[in-house]
Every structure is written in structure tokens, then in C-alpha cells.
DRENMI-41342 format. One line per 3 residues: number of its first residue (from 0); their letters; for each residue x, z, y of C-alpha. Coordinates in nm, 3 decimals, always signed. Layout:
DRENMI-41342
NUM = a = X/Z/Y | ... .
//
This chain:
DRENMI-41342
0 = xxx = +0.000/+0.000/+0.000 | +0.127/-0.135/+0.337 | +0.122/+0.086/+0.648 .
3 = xxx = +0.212/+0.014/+0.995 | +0.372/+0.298/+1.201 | +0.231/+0.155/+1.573 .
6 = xxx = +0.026/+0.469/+1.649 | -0.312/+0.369/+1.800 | -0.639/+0.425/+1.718 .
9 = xxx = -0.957/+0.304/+1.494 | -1.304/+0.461/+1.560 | -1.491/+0.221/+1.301 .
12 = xxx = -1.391/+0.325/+0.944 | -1.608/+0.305/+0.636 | -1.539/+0.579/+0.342 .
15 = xxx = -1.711/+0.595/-0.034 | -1.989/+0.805/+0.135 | -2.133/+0.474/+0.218 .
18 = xxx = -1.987/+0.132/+0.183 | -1.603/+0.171/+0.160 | -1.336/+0.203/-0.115 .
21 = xxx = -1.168/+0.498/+0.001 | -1.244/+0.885/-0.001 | -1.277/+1.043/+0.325 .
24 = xxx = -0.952/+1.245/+0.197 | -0.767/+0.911/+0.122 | -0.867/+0.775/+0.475 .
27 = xxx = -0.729/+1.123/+0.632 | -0.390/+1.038/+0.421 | -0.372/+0.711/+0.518 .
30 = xxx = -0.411/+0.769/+0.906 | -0.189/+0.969/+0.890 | +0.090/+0.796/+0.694 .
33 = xxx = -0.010/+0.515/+0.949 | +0.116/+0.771/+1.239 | -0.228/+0.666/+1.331 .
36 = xxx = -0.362/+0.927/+1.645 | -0.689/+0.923/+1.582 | -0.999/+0.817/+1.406 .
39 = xxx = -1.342/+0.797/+1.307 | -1.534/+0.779/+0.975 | -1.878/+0.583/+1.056 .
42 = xxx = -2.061/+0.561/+0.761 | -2.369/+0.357/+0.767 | -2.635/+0.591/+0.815 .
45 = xxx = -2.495/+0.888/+0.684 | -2.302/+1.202/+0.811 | -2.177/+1.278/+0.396 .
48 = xxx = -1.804/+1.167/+0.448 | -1.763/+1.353/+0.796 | -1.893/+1.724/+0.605 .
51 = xxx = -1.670/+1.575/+0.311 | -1.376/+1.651/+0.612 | -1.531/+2.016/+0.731 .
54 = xxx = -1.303/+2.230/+0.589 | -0.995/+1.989/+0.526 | -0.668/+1.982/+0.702 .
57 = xxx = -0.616/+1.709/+0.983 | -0.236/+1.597/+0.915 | -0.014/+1.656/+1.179 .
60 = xxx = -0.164/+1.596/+1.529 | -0.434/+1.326/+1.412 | -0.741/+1.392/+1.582 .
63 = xxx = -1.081/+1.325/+1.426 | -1.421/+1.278/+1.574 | -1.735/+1.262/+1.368 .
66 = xxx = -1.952/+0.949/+1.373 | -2.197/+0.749/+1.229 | -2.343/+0.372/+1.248 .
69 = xxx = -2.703/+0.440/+1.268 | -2.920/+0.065/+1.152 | -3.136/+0.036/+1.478 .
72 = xxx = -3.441/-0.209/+1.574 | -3.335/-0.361/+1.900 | -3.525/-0.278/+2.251 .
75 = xxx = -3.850/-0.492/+2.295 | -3.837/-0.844/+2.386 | -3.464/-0.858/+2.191 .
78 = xxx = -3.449/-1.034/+1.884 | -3.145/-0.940/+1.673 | -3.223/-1.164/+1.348 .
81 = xxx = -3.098/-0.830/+1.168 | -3.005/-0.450/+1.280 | -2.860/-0.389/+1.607 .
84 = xxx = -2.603/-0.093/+1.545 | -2.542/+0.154/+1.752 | -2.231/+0.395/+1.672 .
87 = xxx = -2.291/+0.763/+1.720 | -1.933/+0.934/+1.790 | -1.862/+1.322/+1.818 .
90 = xxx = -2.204/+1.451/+1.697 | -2.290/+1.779/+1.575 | -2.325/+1.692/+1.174 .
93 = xxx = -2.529/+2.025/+1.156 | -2.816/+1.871/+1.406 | -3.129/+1.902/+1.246 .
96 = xxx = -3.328/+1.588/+1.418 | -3.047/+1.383/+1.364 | -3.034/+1.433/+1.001 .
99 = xxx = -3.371/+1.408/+0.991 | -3.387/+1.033/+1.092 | -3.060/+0.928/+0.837 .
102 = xxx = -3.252/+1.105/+0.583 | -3.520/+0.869/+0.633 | -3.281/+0.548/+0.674 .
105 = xxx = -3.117/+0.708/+0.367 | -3.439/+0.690/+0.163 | -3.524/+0.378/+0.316 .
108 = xxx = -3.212/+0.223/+0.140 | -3.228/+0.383/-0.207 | -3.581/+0.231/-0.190 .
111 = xxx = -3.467/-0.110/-0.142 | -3.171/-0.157/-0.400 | -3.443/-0.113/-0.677 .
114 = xxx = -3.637/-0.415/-0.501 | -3.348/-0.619/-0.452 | -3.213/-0.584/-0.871 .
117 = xxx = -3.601/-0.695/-0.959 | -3.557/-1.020/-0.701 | -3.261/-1.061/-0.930 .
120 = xxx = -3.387/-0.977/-1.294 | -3.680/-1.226/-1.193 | -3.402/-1.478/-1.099 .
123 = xxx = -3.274/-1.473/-1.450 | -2.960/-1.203/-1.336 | -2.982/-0.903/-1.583 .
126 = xxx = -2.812/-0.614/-1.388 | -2.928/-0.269/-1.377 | -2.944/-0.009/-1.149 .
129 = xxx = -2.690/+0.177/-1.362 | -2.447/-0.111/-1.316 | -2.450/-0.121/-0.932 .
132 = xxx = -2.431/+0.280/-0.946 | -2.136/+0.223/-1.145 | -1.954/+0.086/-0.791 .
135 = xxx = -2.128/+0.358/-0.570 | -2.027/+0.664/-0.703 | -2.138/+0.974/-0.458 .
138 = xxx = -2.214/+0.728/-0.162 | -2.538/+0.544/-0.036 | -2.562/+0.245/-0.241 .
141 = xxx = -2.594/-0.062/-0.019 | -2.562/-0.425/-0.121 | -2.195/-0.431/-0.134 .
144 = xxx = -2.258/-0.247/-0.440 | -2.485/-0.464/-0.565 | -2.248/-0.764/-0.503 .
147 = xxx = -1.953/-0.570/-0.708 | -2.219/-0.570/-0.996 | -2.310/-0.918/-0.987 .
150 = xxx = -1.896/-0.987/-0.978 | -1.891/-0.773/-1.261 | -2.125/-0.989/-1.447 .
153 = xxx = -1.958/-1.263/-1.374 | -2.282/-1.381/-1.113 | -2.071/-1.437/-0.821 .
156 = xxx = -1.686/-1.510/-0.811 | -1.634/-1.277/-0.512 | -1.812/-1.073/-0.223 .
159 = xxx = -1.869/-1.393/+0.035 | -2.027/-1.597/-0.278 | -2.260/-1.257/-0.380 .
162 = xxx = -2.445/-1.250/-0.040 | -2.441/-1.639/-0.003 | -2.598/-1.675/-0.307 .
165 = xxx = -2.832/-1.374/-0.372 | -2.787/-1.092/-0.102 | -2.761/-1.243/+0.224 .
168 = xxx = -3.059/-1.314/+0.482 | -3.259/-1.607/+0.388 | -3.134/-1.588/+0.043 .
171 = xxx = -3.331/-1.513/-0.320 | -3.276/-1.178/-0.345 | -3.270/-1.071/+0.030 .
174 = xxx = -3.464/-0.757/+0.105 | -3.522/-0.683/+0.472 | -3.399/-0.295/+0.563 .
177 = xxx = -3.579/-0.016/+0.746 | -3.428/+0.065/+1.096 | -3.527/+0.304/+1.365 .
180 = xxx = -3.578/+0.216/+1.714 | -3.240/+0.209/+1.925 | -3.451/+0.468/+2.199 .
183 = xxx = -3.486/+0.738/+1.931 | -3.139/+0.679/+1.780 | -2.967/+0.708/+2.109 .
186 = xxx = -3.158/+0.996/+2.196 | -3.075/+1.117/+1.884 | -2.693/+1.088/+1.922 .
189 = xxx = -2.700/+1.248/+2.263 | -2.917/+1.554/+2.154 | -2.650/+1.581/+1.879 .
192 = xxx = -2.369/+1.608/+2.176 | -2.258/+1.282/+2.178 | -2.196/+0.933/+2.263 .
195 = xxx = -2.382/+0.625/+2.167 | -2.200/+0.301/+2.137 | -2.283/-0.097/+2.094 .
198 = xxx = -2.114/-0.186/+1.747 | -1.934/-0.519/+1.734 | -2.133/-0.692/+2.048 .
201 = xxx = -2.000/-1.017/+1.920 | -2.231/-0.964/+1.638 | -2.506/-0.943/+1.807 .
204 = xxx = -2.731/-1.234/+1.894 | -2.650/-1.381/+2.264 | -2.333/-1.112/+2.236 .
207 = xxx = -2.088/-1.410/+2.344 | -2.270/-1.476/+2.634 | -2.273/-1.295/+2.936 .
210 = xxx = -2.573/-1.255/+3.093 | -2.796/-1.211/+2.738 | -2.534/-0.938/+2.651 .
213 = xxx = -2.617/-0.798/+3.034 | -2.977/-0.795/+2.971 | -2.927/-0.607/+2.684 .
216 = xxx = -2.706/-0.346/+2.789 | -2.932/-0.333/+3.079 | -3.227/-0.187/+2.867 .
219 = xxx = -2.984/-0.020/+2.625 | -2.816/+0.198/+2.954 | -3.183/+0.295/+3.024 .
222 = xxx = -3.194/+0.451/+2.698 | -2.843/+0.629/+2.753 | -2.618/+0.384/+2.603 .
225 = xxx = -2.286/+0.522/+2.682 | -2.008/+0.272/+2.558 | -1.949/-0.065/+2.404 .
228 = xxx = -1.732/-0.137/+2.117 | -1.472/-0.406/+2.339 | -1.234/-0.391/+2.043 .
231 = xxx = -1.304/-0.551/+1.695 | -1.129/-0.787/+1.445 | -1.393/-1.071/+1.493 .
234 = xxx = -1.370/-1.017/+1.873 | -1.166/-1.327/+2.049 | -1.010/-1.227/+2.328 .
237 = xxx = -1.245/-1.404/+2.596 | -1.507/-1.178/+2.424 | -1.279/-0.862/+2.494 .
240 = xxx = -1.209/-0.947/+2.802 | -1.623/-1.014/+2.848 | -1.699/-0.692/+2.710 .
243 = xxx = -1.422/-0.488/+2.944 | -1.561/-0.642/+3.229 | -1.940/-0.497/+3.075 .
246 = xxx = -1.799/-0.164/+3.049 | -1.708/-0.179/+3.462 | -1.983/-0.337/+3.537 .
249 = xxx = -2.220/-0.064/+3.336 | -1.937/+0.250/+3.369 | -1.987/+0.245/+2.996 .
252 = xxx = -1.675/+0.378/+2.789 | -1.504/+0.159/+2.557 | -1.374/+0.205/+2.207 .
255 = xxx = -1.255/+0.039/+1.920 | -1.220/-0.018/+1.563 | -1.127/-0.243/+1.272 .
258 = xxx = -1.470/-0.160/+1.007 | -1.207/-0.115/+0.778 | -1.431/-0.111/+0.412 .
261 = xxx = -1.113/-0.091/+0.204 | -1.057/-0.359/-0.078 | -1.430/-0.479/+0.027 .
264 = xxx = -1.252/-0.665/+0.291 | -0.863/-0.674/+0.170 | -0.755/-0.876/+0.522 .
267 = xxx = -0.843/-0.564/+0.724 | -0.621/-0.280/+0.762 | -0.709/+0.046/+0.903 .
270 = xxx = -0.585/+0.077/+1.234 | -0.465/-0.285/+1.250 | -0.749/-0.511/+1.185 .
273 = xxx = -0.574/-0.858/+1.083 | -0.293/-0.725/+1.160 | -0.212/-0.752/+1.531 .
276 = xxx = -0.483/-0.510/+1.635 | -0.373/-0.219/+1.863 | -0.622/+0.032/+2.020 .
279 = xxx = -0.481/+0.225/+2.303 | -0.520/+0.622/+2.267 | -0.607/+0.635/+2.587 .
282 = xxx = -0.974/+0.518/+2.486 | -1.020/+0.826/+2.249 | -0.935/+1.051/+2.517 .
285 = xxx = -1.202/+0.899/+2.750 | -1.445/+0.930/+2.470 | -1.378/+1.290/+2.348 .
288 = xxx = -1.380/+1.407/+2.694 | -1.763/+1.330/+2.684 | -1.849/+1.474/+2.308 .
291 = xxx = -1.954/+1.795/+2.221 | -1.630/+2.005/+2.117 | -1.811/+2.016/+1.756 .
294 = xxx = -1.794/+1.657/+1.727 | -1.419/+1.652/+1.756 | -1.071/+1.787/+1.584 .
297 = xxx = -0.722/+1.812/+1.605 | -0.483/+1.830/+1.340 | -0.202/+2.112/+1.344 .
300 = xxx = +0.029/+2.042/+1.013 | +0.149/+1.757/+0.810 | -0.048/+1.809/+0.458 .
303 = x = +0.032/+1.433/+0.360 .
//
């Protein structure tokens, strides 16, 4: 396993408590053998992998915010073609409400993997829920898992061919998901003690263009929106340099992070993205400035 040693950040990191490869623990090791200064685990819809980290050591003077990216519906008169997510950084993970509404995008999920495997049995594709739990272990199973199955079975030759052929929108086996509405997850986050961000903008329909990514961040600073995610692997630097000039315009903070899934998506490292990724500390301070101090921690020993 390569590591880079180019301090930095990455607030966007996936762990086994939802989609990714790697234990929370392994992710701790590996930011820190990555002389990595701090990070974030943002499960999809879940909280498990940051109470995985409660009573762990932080390795040496890594500093670790909780988060979460919550599956929202977008504002009214938006259409997204999918979930518009909104990252939820240095949150209590003890906040009743908040847990309340993952619960409920938790069950949401369990209830749609069993819909998804009978769109498949009925397309001749014999897997079982046992299979896909096979690739899930203690985390939310999601269709990555599914797709590991169908690899498994020899159904798909790799990850890109699983969702082209069976999981992705439009195709056979496509389930839509539940999502809240962005208002209630943003007031969510903030009644949690912290700070809602815009995942990967470029994602987002109209994200590339400047003034249907205004009018969006117009209604989504109404709600309390307070940062946008300027720094991503799939973000081209006109886009960065769109999204910084967002932030100004909005006084929204701005973070970053690679969505590093582990060997779901081998060309992404943590902290590095492709490779050439570097994400200034200077944006965690802004941002942990502005979470509750329950939301955030410092490391004080080397345990790697």
C-alpha cells in the first residue's frame, strides 16, 4: 500500500460502516501513515463508523471531525435526476433528531436491496441477499454491495459494468432511494452543532454552470447552507475556481475531499485523489472553528 507524505487534508472518506473497504480503524492508520492532518469519515447516511472512533486514539496530531453524507431531495423547483447530498461535518453523533432521520434513510435502504435482488432474480440473475451481505459485513448495504455480488457471480466483469448493466438509473434493476428534504437535513446538521455542506457540486445537475449553481445555493443559503465542497477528484479546475468564487460570493466555507471508497474505486487515494490532489489545512481550521467542540478531535500520540 502506497502512501504519500504531503500532509493535507480529506473531509470526504467512506469506511465499511457504509460503502467503503476500509475499517474506520484502518482509515485512522492510514491518515496517519499518510502524515495526513486531518480528516473526515462521511458515511452515507450513517453516524456507525464515527462512534466506531469514540473511544480510539487519534495518531499523533491528526485531527478528526465527525460527518456524514445525508441523501437529500433537492429545494423545490430543482431537479437533481438523483439525491442532492449535503455533507454534515462536526455533529454531535449523540443528537437524538439527527439520528432519528438516518434511522429512517437507514431503513429506507435495507428496504430497497431486497427489491433490487427480486428485479434481478426476475431478470434470470440468481443472487441472494446472503451473497450481497457477504460484501457488507457490519455496514449499510448499498448497491456497491450488490455489484460485488453480481462480480462474484460472474454477472458483471467489474463495478462500472454492474451499474451499467443492472444497478444504475434507467437500468433493469434500478430502484429509486428514499431521501429527506435538504430543509430538514440542514436543519438537522445545524441543531446537531454543525456545518452543512454541498457534496461534489460538479455532480449536481447545472453544477458546471454558474448561474444554475447560484440559484441553487441561493435557496440552499436560505436553509443555512454553510459551505461548498470546491475540492473533488472529478472537479476540473475551471469548476474549482467556479466554486471558490461561490464560496465569496455566498461567505460559504469551503472544504474538500477525495470520496475515497477504498478498492471500490482503486484510482483514488485518500488524501490524494488521482494523485495530484492537495487540500490546504487551512480549510479544516475554517471549518472546525464553526463546529460544535463535540464534533471535533485532536490526536495526542502516535499509536500507528
Amino acid at each position: 500500500m502506497e502512501f504519500n507524505h504531503l500532509g493535507g487534508i480529506d473531509l470526504h472518506i467512506h469506511s465499511t460502516a457504509s460503502d467503503g473497504t476500509r475499517s474506520p480503524s484502518d482509515l485512522l492508520r492510514m491518515a496517519s501513515a499518510s502524515a495526513l492532518e486531518a480528516i473526515a469519515i462521511t458515511d452515507h447516511d450513517t453516524l456507525e463508523g464515527n462512534r466506531d472512533l469514540l473511544n480510539a486514539a487519534i495518531p499523533g496530531h491528526l485531527h478528526l471531525l465527525t460527518g456524514v453524507e445525508i441523501s437529500t431531495q433537492a429545494p423545490e423547483g430543482f431537479h437533481m435526476g438523483g439525491s442532492l447530498h449535503i455533507l454534515a461535518y462536526g455533529v454531535d453523533v449523540a443528537d437524538a433528531p439527527l439520528q432519528e432521520a438516518l434511522g429512517e434513510l437507514q431503513a429506507a435502504r435495507d428496504a430497497r436491496i431486497p427489491r433490487i435482488l427480486e428485479r434481478l432474480n426476475n431478470l434470470g440473475v440468481p443472487i441472494t441477499m446472503a451473497q450481497v451481505m457477504a460484501h457488507a459485513g457490519r455496514g449499510t448495504i448499498g448497491r456497491p454491495h450488490v455489484a460485488r455480488a453480481l462480480i462474484q457471480l460472474g454477472a458483471a466483469a467489474d463495478i462500472d459494468q454492474a451499474f451499467d448493466r443492472y444497478l444504475g438509473r434507467g437500468a433493469p434493476a434500478y430502484v429509486d432511494k428514499y431521501r429527506i428534504p435538504c430543509q430538514r437535513a440542514v436543519a438537522l446538521i445545524r441543531g446537531a452543532g454543525g456545518v452543512a455542506v454541498l457534496a461534489h457540486p460538479y455532480l449536481v445537475a447545472g453544477g458546471g454552470e454558474s448561474e444554475s449553481l447560484a440559484a441553487l445555493l441561493k435557496a440552499l443559503c436560505a436553509m443555512g447552507l454553510g459551505g461548498i465542497e470546491a475540492y473533488y477528484p472529478q472537479h476540473p479546475p475551471e469548476a474549482v475556481a467556479l466554486y471558490l468564487e461561490m464560496a465569496r460570493r455566498f461567505g460559504l466555507l469551503v472544504t474538500g475531499g477525495t470520496d475515497y471508497h477504498g478498492d471500490l474505486s482503486p484510482d483514488i487515494q485518500m488524501g490524494r485523489g488521482a494523485g495530484d490532489m492537495h487540500i490546504p489545512y487551512a480549510l479544516y481550521e475554517a471549518l472546525a472553528a464553526r463546529v460544535s467542540p463535540k464534533g471535533r478531535r485532536q490526536g495526542y500520540g502516535d499509536t500507528h
